[in-house]
ZABAMI-457376 format. One record per residue: z, y, x of N, C-alpha, C in turn. Coordinates in pm, whole numbers, plus 50000, padded with zeros to 5 digits. Example, Ala and Ser with C-alpha at 12.3 -4.5 7.8 and 13.67 -1.06 7.14 Angstrom:
ZABAMI-457376
507804943151319507804955051230507804967051320/507084977551285507144989451367507875000351290/
END
This chain:
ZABAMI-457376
534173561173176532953555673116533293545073011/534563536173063534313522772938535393532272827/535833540272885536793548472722535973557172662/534863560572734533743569372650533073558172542/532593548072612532063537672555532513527672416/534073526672449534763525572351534543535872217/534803547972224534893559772163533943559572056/532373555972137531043557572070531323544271992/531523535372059531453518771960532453519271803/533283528971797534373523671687533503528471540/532753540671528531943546671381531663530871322/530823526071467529733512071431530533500971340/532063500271399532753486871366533323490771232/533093505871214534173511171098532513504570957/531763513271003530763510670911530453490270867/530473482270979529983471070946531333465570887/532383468670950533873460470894534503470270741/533503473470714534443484670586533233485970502/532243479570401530843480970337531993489170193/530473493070149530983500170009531833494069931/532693493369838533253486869725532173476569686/531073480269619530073475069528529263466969585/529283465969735528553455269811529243443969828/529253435669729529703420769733529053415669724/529513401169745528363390569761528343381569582/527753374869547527193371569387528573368969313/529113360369436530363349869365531253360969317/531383371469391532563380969378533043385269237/531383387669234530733393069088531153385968936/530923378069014531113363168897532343365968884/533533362868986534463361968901535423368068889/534443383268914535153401768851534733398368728/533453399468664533363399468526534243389368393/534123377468500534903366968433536253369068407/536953377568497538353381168498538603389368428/537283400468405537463411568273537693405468111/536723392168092537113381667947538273376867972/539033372368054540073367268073541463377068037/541273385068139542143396668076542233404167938/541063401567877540603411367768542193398467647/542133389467689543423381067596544973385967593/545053392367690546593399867715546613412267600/545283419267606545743431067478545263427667388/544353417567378543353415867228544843410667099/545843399667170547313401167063548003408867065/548513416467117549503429267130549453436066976/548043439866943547873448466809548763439166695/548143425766714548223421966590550613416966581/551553416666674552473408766683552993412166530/553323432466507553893428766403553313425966266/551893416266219551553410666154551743397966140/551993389766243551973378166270553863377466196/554583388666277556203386366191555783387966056/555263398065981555043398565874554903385565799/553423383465766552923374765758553783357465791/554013353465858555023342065890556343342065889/556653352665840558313358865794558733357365927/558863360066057559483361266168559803369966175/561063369866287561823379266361561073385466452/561723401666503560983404666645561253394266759/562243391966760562493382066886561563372166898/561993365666791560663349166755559193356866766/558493365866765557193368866759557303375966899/558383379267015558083382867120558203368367233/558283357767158558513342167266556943338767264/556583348867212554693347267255554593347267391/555353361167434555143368167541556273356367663/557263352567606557863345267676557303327067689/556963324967624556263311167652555583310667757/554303325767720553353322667811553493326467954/554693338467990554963340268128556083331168161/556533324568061557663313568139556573306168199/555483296568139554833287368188554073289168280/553223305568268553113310068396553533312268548/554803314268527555343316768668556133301268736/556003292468613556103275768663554743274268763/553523273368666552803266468709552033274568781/552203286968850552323293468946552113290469136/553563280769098553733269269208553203264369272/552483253169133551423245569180549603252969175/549523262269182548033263969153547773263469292/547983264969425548163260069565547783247669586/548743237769522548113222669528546623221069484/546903229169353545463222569277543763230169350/544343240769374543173248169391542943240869557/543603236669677543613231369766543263216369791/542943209169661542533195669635541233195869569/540643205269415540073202869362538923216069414/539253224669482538263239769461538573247669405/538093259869512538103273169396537293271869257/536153269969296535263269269118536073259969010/536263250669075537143242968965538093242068860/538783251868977540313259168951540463265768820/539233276068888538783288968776538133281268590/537503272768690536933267568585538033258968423/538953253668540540293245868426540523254068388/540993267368474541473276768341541393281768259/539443286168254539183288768120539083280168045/538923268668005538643256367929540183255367891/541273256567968542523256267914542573265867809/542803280967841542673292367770542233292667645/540953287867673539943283367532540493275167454/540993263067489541623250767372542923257567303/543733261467388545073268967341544823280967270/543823289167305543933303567233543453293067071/542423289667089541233282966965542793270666877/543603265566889544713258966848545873271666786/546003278766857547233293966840546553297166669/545163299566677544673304366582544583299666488/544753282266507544753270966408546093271566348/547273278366384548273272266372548963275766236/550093270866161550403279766069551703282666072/552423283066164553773285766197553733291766315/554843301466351555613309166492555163303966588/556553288966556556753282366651555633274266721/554793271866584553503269166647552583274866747/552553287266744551853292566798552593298166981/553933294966954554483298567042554183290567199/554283275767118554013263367187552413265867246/551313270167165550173274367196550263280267316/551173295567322550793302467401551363291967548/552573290167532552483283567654551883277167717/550373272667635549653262767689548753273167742/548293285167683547813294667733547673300467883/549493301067907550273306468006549283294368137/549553282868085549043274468212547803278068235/546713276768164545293280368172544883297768260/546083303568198545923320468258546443318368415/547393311268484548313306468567546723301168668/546253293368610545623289868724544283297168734/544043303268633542893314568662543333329868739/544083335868717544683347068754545313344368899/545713335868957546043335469134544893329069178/543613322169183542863314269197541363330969190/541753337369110540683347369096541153356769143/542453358769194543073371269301542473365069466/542883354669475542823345169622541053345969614/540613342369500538513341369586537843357169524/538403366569506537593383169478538323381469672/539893381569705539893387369857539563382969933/539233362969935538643357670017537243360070038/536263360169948534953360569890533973376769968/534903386369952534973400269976534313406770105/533783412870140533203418670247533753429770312/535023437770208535423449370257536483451970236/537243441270271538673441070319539943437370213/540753435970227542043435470138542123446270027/542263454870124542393470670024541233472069894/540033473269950539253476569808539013458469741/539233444369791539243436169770540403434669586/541503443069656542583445069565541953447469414/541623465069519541273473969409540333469969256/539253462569316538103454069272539133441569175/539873435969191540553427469116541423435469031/542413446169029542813453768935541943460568849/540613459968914539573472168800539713460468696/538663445968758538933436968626540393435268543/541153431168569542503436268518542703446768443/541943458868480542373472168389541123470668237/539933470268287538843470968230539193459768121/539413447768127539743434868055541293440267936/542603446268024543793446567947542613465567835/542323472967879541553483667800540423479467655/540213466567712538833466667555539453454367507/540413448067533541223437067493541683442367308/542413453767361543463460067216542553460067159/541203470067154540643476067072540313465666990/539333456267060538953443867023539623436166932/541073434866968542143428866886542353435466794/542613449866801542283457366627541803452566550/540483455966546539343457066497539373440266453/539623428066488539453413166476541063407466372/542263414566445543493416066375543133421366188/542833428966201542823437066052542253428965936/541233421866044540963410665917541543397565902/542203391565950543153381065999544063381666138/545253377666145545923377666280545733364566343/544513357866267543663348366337542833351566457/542093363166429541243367166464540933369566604/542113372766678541943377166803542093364066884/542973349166831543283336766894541943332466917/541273333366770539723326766811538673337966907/538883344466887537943358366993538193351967153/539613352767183539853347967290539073331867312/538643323767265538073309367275537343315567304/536283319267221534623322167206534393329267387/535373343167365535453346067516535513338067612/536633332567657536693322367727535263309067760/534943307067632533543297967677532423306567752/531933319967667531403329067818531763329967938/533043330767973533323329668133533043317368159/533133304668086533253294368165531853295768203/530603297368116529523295968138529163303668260/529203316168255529243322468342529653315868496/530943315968477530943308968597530873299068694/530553292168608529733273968635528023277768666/527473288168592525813292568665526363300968762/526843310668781526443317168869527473317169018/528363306968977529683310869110529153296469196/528413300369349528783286369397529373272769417/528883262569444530213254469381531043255969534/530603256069637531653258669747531853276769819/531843284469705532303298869707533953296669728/534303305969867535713304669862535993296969962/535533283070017536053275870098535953280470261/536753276270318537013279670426537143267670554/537303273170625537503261870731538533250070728/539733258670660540813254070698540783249770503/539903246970423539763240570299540143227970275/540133219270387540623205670396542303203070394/542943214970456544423215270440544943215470318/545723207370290546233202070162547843210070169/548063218670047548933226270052550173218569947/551673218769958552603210369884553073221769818/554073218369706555083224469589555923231969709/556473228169791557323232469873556783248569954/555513250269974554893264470052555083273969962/555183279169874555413291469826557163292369842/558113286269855559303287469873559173285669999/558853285570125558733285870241558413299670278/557583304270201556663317570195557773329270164/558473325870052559683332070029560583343370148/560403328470202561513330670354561363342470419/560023347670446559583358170475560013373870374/561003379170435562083390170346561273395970275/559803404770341559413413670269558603407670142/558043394870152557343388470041558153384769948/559533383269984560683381769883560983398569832/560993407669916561193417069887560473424569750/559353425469792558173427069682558463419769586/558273403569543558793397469434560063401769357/561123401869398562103405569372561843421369218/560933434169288560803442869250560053440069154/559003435169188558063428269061558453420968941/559613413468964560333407968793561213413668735/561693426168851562303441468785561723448268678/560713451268759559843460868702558763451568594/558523442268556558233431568478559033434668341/560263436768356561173441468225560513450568145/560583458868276560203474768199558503472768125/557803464468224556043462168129555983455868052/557123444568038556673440367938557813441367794/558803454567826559263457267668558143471667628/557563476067741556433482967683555383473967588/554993468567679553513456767617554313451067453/555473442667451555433432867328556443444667258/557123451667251558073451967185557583470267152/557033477267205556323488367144555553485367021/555043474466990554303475666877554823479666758/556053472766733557133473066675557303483866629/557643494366642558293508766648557563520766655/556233512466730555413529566682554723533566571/555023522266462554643526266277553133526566247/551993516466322550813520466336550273504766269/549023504666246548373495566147548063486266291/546783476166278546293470266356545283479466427/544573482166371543473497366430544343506266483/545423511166448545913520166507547163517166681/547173502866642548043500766786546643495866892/545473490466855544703487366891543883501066978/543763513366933543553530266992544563529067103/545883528467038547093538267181546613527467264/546693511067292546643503467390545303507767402/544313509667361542843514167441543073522867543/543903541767501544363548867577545073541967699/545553534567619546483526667787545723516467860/545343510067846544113500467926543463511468023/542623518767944541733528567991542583537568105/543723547168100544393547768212544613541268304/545653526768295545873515668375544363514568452/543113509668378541903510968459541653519668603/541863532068502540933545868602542403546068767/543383542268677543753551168810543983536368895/544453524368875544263513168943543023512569069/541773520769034540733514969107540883530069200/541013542869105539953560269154542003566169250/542813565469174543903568569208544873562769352/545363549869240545993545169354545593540769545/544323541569539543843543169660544163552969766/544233570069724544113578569758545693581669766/546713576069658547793571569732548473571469883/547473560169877548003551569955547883554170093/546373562470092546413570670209546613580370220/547163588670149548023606370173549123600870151/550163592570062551543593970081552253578970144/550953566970137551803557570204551843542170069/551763535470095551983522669942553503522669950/554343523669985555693518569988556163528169878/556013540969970556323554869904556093560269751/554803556669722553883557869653554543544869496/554783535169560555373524969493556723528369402/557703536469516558503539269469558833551569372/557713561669424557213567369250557093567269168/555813558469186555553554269043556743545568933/557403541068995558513531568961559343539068870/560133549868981560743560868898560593569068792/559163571268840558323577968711558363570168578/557763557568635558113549368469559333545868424/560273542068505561653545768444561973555868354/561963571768416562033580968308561603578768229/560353574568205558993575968094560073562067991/560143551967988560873542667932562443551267848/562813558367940564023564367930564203572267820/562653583167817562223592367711562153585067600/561553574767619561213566667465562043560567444/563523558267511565003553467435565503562567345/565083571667403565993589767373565423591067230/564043592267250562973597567133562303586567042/562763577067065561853565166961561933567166827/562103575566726561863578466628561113583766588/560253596366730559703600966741558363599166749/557383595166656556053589266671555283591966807/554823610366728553733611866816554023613066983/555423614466980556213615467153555743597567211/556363585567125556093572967130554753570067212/553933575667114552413572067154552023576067305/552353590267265551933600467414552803589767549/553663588667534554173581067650553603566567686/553193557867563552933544667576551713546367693/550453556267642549243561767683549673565167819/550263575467851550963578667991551403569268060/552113561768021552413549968105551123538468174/550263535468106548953532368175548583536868281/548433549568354548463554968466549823556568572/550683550868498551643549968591551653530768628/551583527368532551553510668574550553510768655/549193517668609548063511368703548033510268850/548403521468904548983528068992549453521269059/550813514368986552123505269086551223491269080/550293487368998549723472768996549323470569164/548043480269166547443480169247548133481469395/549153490869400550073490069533550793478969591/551483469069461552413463169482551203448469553/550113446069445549273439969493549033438269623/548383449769714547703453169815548903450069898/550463456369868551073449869977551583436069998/551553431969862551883417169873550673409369984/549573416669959548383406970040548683412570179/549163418470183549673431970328550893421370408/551883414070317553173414970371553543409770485/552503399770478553183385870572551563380070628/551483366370697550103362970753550193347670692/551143348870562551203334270480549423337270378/549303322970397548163323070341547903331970211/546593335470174546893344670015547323339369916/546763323869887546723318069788548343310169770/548893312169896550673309269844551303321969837/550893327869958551743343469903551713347269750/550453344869710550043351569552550963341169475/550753324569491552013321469427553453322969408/553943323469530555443326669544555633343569474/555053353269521554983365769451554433366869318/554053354969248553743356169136554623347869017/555333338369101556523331469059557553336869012/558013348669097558613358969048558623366368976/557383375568980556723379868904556923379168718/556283371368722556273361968551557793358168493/558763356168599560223352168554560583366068460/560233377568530560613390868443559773390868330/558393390868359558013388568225558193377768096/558843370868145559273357768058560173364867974/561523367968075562613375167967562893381467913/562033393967980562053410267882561823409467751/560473403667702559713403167565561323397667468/561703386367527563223379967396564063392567430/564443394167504565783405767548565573417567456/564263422767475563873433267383563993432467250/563383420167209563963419367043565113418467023/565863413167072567613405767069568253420367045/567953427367164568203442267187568243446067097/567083445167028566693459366910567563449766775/567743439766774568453432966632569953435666659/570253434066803571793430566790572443447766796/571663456566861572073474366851570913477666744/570193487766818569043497466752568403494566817/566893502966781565703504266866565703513266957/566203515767000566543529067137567123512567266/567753505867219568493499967368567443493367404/566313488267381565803477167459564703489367567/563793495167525563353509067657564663513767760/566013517767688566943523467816566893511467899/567203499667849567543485667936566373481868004/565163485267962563953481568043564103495968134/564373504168110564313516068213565193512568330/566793508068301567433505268398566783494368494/565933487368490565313473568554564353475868636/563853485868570562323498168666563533502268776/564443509068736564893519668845565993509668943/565823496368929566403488769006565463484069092/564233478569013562933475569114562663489569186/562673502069172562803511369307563823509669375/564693507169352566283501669443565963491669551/565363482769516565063469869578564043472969678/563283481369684561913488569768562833501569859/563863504469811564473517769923565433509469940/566423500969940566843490170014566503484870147/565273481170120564723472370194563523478770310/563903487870248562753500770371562123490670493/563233493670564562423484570717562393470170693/562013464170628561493453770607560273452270559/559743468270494558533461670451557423476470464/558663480470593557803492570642555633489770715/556303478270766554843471570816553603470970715/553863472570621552553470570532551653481870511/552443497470539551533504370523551253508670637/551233500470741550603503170930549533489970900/549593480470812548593472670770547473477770708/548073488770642546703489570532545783502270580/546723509870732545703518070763544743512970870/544953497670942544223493771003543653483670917/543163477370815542513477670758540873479570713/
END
């Protein structure tokens, strides 16, 4: 009788503990949309880099320390977004960062030198730093239906934001490589607005809100293999995204409108399969598994475009293709990082995001250096080798981080 009873009770707990995707509560909302303007700044410059060399007589290298300023300063102040968001609030948090974002993008645009603008972005990097772990930590805290589509729901903004970013930046690029620094301000003051009306001011807090978190917990967090594990793969595979992201522009021979299209194609992939794909993953072959696919897959794909980079229309087709393979691994690596360990989110997301950003810091210079000191073929093989090391680091480490996908089916 009580195992019959059991039997009948579980539909009930599945239905109340598991609501649709789309049933969130206001705040969620708030700061999905807000995260879509936020993101929309990562592709809205991409179109314009090799104008900005043009134009300011720079090197590829010097016009890829865009990309390195702002994930060096990122994966610093990384660290601390734990302290701050644990003293001042989630709304707050969110809130510095766009007002950061805004002054730095709106200054980048002012600027009339590289180096100027370089210094910008790093100020950028901080403002994105404390919006981007602060808006991962309150979409899963905030959430009604779990980690998993909690994820998913934070990569859509992510995909949707990096997809109308380029176009945007085209279209704003062509008429100045001003254009997209100030787009990003103007943006940025919508989210802030946005999220100062409509996000509670105590959305996010918790019981345990009064605990004051130190510099020292995300390296504590570390300690825990598989959350190191995951990081580790993540500033691997960081190489490989981001000599795609800064250093493709370069080489595929296309105007501002025209790099502004392929990154649409790629946003728009990264999107669809981040939210409709990688889910379905995860439950027919597993996140680990699934991880290490996709990984490989983009390796080759990097590999092809060492081989063939002379090759335009091959160039493009792959850049586009690769969007569905990143999206894919975003969303997995995500879900298990929130999977790995029972360290709080908001340090796990730091320490795994600390890492994180270190790869993206160095790839963008390496890639130019690459392409000045050989050809344009070595910096994709060398980002390929870094992908197929971040799958190394995930079949390595197998039983260590086998637990996450017995996490995500109870869930």
């Amino acid at each position: 009788m009580t195992q019959r009873t059991k039997m009948e009770k579980v539909p009930e707990i599945g239905i109340q503990d598991d609501p649709s995707l789309l049933k969130q509560p206001k705040a969620v909302w708030a700061v999905f949309f807000a995260g879509i303007i936020a993101f929309m700044g990562l592709g809205l410059v991409d179109p314009i880099l090799p104008a900005i060399a043009n134009q300011l007589n720079a090197t590829q290298s010097e016009v890829s320390l865009l990309f390195t300023s702002y994930n060096a300063v990122m994966a610093l102040a990384m660290l601390v977004t734990g302290i701050i968001t644990s003293r001042i609030g989630i709304k707050r948090t969110l809130l510095a960062g766009t007002v950061i974002i805004a002054v730095f993008s709106a200054l980048g645009g002012a600027s009339s030198g590289v180096w100027e603008i370089i210094g910008m972005r790093g100020g950028w990097g901080l403002g994105n730093a404390l919006f981007v772990a602060t808006a991962l930590t309150a979409i899963v805290t905030l959430s009604k239906s779990g980690n998993g589509k909690a994820v998913i729901l934070y990569e859509a903004a992510v995909g949707l934001g990096i997809s109308v970013g380029p176009l945007l930046g085209g279209w704003l690029g062509a008429m100045s490589w001003r254009g997209p620094f100030f787009g990003v301000a103007v943006l940025m003051v919508i989210a802030f607005i946005f999220l100062f009306t409509v996000m509670p001011k105590t959305a996010g807090q918790s019981a345990n809100a009064s605990k004051k978190t130190s510099l020292a917990d995300p390296f504590r967090a570390l300690k825990h293999r598989s959350l190191l594990v995951f990081g580790m793969s993540a500033a691997l595979y960081n190489f490989g995204f981001f000599t795609l992201l800064a250093y493709a522009p370069f080489v595929l021979g296309l105007d501002e409108h025209g790099l502004g299209f392929v990154f649409l194609g790629w946003g728009i992939l990264l999107a669809f399969t981040s939210v409709f794909m990688a889910p379905k993953l995860e439950q027919r072959v597993g996140t680990v598994k699934s991880m290490c696919w996709m990984l490989v897959l983009f390796g080759v794909l990097l590999a092809i475009m060492g081989i063939f980079t002379s090759t335009q229309w091959l160039l493009i087709a792959c850049v586009i293709v690769a969007g569905a393979l990143l999206g894919n691994n975003n969303t997995l690596i995500t879900t298990a990082v929130m999977n790995a360990t029972d360290v709080e989110r908001s340090t796990a997301s730091a320490a795994y995001s600390f890492l994180r950003f270190i790869g993206g810091a160095i790839a963008p210079f390496l890639a130019g250096k690459l392409a000045e000191i050989f050809n344009p073929h070595v910096p994709f093989i060398v980002g390929a080798v870094f992908v197929f090391l971040a799958a190394s680091v995930i079949v390595w480490n197998k039983r260590h981080i086998r637990h996450v996908d017995i996490a995500e089916r109870a869930a």
